[in-house]
Every structure is written in structure tokens, then in C-alpha cells.
C-alpha positions as CSV (number, residue, x, y, z in Angstrom):
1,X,-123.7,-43.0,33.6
2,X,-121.6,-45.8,33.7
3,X,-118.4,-45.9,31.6
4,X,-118.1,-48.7,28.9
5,X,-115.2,-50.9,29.2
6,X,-112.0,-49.6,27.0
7,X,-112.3,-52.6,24.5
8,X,-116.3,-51.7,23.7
9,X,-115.2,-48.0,23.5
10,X,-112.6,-48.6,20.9
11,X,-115.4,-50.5,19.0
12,X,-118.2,-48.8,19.4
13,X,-118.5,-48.1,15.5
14,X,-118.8,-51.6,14.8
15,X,-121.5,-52.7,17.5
16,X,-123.7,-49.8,15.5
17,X,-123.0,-52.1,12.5
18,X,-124.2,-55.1,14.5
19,X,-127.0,-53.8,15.8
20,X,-128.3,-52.5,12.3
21,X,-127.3,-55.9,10.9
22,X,-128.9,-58.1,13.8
23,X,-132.0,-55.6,13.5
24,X,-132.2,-56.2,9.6
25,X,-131.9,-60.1,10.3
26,X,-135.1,-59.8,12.3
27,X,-137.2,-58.1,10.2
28,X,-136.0,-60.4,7.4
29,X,-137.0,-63.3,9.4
30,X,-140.6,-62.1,10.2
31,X,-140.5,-61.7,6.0
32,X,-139.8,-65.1,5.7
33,X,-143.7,-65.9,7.7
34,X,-145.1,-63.1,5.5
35,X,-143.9,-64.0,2.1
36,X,-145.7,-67.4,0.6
37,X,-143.2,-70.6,1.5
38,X,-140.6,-70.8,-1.3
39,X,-141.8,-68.1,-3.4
40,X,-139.4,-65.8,-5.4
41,X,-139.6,-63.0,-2.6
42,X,-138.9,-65.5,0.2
43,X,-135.7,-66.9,-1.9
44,X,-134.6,-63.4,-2.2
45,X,-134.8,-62.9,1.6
46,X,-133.3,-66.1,2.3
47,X,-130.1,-65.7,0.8
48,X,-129.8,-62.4,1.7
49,X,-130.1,-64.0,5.3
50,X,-126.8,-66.1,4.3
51,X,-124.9,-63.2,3.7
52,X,-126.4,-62.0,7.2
53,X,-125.7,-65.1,8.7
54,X,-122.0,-65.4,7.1
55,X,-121.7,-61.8,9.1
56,X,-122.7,-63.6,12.6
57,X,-120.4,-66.1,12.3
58,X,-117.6,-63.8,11.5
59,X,-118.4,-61.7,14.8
60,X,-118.9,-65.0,16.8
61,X,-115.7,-66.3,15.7
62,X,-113.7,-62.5,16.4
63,X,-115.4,-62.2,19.4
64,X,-114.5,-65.8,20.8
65,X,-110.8,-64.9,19.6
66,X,-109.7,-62.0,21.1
67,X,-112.0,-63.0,24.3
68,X,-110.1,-62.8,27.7
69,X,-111.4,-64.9,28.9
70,X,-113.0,-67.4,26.4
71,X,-115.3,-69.9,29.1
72,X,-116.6,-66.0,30.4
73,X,-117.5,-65.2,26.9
74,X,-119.4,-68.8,26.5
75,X,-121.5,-68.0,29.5
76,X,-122.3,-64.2,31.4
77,X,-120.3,-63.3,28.0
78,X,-123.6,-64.4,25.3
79,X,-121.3,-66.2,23.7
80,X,-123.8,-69.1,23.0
81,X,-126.4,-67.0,22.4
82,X,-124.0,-65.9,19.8
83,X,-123.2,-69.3,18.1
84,X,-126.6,-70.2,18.6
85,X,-128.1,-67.2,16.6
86,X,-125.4,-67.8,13.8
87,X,-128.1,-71.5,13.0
88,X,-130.5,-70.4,10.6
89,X,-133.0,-72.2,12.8
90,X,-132.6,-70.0,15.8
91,X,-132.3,-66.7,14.2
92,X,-135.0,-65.6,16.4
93,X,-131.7,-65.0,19.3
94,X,-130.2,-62.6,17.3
95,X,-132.7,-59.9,19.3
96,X,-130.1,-60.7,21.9
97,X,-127.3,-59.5,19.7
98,X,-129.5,-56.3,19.5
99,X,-130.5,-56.1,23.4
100,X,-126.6,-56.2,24.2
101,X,-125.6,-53.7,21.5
102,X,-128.3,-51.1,22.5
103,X,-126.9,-51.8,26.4
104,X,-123.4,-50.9,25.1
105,X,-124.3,-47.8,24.1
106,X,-126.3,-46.5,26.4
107,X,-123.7,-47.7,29.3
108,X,-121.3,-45.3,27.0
109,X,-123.5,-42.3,27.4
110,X,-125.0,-39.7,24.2
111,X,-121.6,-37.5,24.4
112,X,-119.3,-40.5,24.6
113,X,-120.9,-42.1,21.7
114,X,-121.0,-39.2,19.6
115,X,-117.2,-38.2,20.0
116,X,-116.4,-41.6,19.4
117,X,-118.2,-41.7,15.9
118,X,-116.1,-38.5,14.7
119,X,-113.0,-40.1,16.0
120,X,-113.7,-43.7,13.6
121,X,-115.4,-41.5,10.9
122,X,-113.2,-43.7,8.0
123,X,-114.2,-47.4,10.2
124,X,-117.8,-46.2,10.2
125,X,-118.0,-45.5,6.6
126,X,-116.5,-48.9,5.9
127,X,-119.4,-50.3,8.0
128,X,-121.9,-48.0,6.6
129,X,-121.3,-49.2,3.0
130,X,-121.4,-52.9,3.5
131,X,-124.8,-52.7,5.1
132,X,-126.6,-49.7,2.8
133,X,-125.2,-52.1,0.1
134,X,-126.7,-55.3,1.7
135,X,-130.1,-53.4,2.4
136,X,-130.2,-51.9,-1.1
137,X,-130.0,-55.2,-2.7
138,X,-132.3,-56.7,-1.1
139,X,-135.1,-54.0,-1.2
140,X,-134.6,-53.0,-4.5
141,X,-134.2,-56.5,-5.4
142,X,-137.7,-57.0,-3.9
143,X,-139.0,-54.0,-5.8
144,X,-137.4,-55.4,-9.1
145,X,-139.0,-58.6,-8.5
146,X,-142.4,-56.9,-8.5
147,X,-142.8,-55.4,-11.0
148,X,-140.7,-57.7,-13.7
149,X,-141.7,-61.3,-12.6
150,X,-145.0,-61.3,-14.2
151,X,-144.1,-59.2,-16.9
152,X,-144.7,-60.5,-20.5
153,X,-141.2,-60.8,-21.8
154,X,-139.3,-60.0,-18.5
155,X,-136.5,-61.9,-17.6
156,X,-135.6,-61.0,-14.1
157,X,-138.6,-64.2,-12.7
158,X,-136.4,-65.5,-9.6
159,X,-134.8,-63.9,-6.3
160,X,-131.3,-64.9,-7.7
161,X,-132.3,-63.4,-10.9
162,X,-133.1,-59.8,-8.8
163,X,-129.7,-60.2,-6.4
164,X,-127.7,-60.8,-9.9
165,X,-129.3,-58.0,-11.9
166,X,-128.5,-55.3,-8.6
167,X,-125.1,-56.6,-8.0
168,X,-123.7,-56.4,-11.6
169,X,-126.1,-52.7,-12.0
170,X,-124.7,-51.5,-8.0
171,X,-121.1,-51.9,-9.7
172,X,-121.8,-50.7,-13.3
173,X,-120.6,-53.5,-14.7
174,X,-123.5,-54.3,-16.7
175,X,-123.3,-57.3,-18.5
176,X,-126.7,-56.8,-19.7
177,X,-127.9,-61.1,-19.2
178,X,-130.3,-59.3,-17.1
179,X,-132.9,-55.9,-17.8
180,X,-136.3,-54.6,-16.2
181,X,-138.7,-54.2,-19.5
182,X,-141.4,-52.5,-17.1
183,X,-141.2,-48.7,-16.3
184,X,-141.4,-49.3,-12.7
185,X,-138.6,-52.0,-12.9
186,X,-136.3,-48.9,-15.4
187,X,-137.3,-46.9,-12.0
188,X,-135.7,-49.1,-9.6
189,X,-132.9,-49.7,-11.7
190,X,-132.0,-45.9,-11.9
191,X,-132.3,-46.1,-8.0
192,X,-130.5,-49.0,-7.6
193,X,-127.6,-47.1,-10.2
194,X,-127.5,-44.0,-8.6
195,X,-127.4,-45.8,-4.9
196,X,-124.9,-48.5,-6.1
197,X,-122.4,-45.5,-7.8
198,X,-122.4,-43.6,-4.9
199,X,-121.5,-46.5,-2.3
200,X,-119.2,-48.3,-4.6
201,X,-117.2,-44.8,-5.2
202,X,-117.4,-44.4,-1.5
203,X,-115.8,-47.6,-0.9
204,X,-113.3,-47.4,-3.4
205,X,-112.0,-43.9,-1.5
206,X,-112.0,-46.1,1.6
207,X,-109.3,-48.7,-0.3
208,X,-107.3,-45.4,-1.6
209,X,-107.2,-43.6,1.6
210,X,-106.2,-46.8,3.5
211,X,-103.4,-47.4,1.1
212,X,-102.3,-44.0,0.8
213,X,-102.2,-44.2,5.0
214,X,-100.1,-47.2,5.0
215,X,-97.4,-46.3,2.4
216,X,-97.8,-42.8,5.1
217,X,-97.3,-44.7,8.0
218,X,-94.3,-47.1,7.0
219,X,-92.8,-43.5,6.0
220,X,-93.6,-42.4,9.4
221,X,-91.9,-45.5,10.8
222,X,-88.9,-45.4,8.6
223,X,-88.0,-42.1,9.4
224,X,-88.4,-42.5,13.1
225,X,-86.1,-45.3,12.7
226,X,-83.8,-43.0,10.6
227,X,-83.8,-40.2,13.5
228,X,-83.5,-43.4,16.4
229,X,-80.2,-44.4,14.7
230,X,-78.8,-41.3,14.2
231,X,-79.5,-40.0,17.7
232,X,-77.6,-43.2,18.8
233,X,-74.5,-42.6,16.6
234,X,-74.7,-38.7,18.1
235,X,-74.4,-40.1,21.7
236,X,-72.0,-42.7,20.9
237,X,-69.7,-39.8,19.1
238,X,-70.1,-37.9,22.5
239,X,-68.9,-40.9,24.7
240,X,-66.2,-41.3,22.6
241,X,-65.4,-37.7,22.3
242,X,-66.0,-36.9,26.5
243,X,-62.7,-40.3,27.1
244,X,-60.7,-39.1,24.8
245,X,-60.8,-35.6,26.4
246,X,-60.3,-37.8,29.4
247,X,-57.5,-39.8,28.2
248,X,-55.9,-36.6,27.2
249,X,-56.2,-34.8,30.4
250,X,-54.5,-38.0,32.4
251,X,-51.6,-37.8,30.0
252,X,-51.1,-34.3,30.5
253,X,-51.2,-35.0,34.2
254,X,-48.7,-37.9,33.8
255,X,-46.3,-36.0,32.3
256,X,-46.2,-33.0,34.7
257,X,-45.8,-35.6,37.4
């Protein structure tokens, strides 16, 4: 099977996130035909689909940049494809995004991707995170929606209302503006809890192991440094050492002359 190019190879953890992203922003999209026009579920999905979209830009925008060629990339590239999926209007291209992703990998080969994966384990999980969190807010948040927005004294009524109550649950800060008064709303929220504690400890071992790795790796690179002078002083100690053994010898043969 043919090899992927090195650039795809070195990223193949983050065309998995693309893919999952561009294949959530689809099904999203054929839940804004299902859901009634500008009900509470379809407000939900829609700004979910701005986060989404804010994504797309982002990889439109680092894709254009560190392009080789950038006219390539706006042509055979899908480069205007890409822009033109990043218009709420168009989303619909964004099963390009997936058709190219899905080609990527399998031009890389099973094996290929899989030792890939365990090399960018700490990337991945990175990636990982951002989306379970994006996909557990907004399915819970449908969930919570359900069950509280037609409850008698609820007070989650509104998609913004369900994204606001996960967010500040998912990170335990729980101001409390916010509550499910319905048993199958408590449910969700345990989910939603025991989901959001999990991926926002996750991500906070991502931070410490990525700081911990740089104060590592600037001790790496002062020491090299370090060892780089010293070994430079050592030769220049020998050079000095070798003519004056030099100098020494020519006097000695001076004066016998």
C-alpha cells in the first residue's frame, strides 16, 4: 500500500480528530432538519456547530500556513473545499474533510497507523479530550434538555441553559444558577459529573506532563550546552598544550645548533 507523505505521517493523530469532528458536524447538521426550526434542541446543536465550525477555521487557517505550496493547497490541495465548509451555509462539504481523512489513512496502511498512534499517545489524548468533551456536552445537554424543559419548576428551559449547566457540572465548579429537579435530569447530571471529572483530570495531566517535559527539555539543552563548551575548552587546552610542546622542542633544537 502506498506510503503517506512524511508531513501526513507525523500528523496522523490529528486527521483522526478531524475526521471525528467533521463526522460529528454532519450528523449535527442532519439534526438541524430533524429538530423543529428554532426550537431549544436545534439552538443547542447550533452552537455546538460554532464551536465545530471555530475548529474548521482553525485547520483551514494551519493548513493554508504551513502549505508548500499555498495556490496547490487552494486547488488539487481542497483547500477551498476547506474554506468553503468553514460557512455555516455549506456545511454539507465538510463530508469532503471526511473523504480525505479516511484516504489518508488508508494510503498509510493498518500497521502504519497503529504504530503511529502509540508513538503520539500524549497528542492523541489531547485530541481525545477536546472532542469526548464537545460530544458530551452536547448529548447530555440534549438529554438534560428533555427531561427538565417541561418540568414544573425546572429551570434548565433553553439550549444555552443545558450547555451552561454541563460546562460549569463537566468542571465541578458548580455554581448552582442551574439544577435538573427531574430524576432523569439528576441521572444525566451524575453522567455528565463522572464524564466531565474524568476528562478534565485527564486534561489537567496533559498540562502537568507537558510542563514537567519542558522544564526536562531546557535541562536537556542546558546541559548539552554545558558538555558543548567544555569539550571546546578541552580541545582548545590540547592545541595549546601540542605548540607549546612544539615551541619547546624548536628551542631545544636551536640551542644544540
Amino acid at each position: 500500500m502506498a506510503e503517506a507523505p512524511p508531513d501526513e505521517q507525523r500528523n496522523i493523530i490529528y486527521e483522526f480528530f478531524i475526521l471525528a469532528v467533521s463526522i460529528l458536524s454532519v450528523i449535527n447538521l442532519a439534526l438541524l432538519f430533524a429538530f423543529p426550526f428554532r426550537s431549544q434542541y436545534w439552538w443547542l446543536v447550533a452552537q455546538v456547530d460554532i464551536a465545530l465550525t471555530i475548529i474548521f477555521v482553525t485547520d483551514f487557517g494551519l493548513r493554508f500556513h504551513s502549505a508548500d505550496s499555498k495556490r496547490r493547497y487552494m486547488g488539487r490541495g481542497g483547500g477551498t473545499l476547506d474554506l468553503l465548509a468553514c460557512t455555516p451555509a455549506l456545511r454539507i462539504l465538510r463530508i469532503f474533510r471526511i473523504i480525505r481523512a479516511w484516504r489518508r489513512l488508508r494510503a498509510l496502511g493498518g500497521p502504519a497507523v497503529l504504530r503511529e498512534v502509540r508513538g503520539q499517545l500524549a497528542s492523541g489524548t489531547l485530541y481525545l479530550v477536546i472532542f469526548l468533551g464537545i460530544l458530551t456536552l452536547e448529548s447530555i445537554g440534549l438529554l438534560e434538555l428533555y427531561f427538565e424543559m417541561d418540568a414544573p419548576g425546572a429551570n434548565i428551559t433553553t439550549g444555552g441553559d443545558a450547555l451552561w449547566w454541563g460546562y460549569v457540572t463537566a468542571t465541578t465548579v458548580g455554581y448552582g444558577d442551574y439544577y435538573p429537579v427531574t430524576t432523569g435530569g439528576r441521572i444525566s447530571g451524575v453522567i455528565m459529573l463522572t464524564v466531565g471529572v474524568a476528562l478534565f483530570a485527564t486534561f489537567s495531566g496533559f498540562l502537568a506532563n507537558l510542563f514537567l517535559r519542558t522544564r526536562a527539555s531546557k535541562a536537556e539543552r542546558a546541559d548539552a550546552e554545558t558538555k558543548a563548551a567544555l569539550d571546546e575548552l578541552d580541545r582548545l587546552l590540547a592545541e595549546q598544550q601540542a605548540a607549546t610542546a612544539a615551541l619547546r622542542a624548536r628551542l631545544v633544537e636551536l640551542d644544540q645548533a
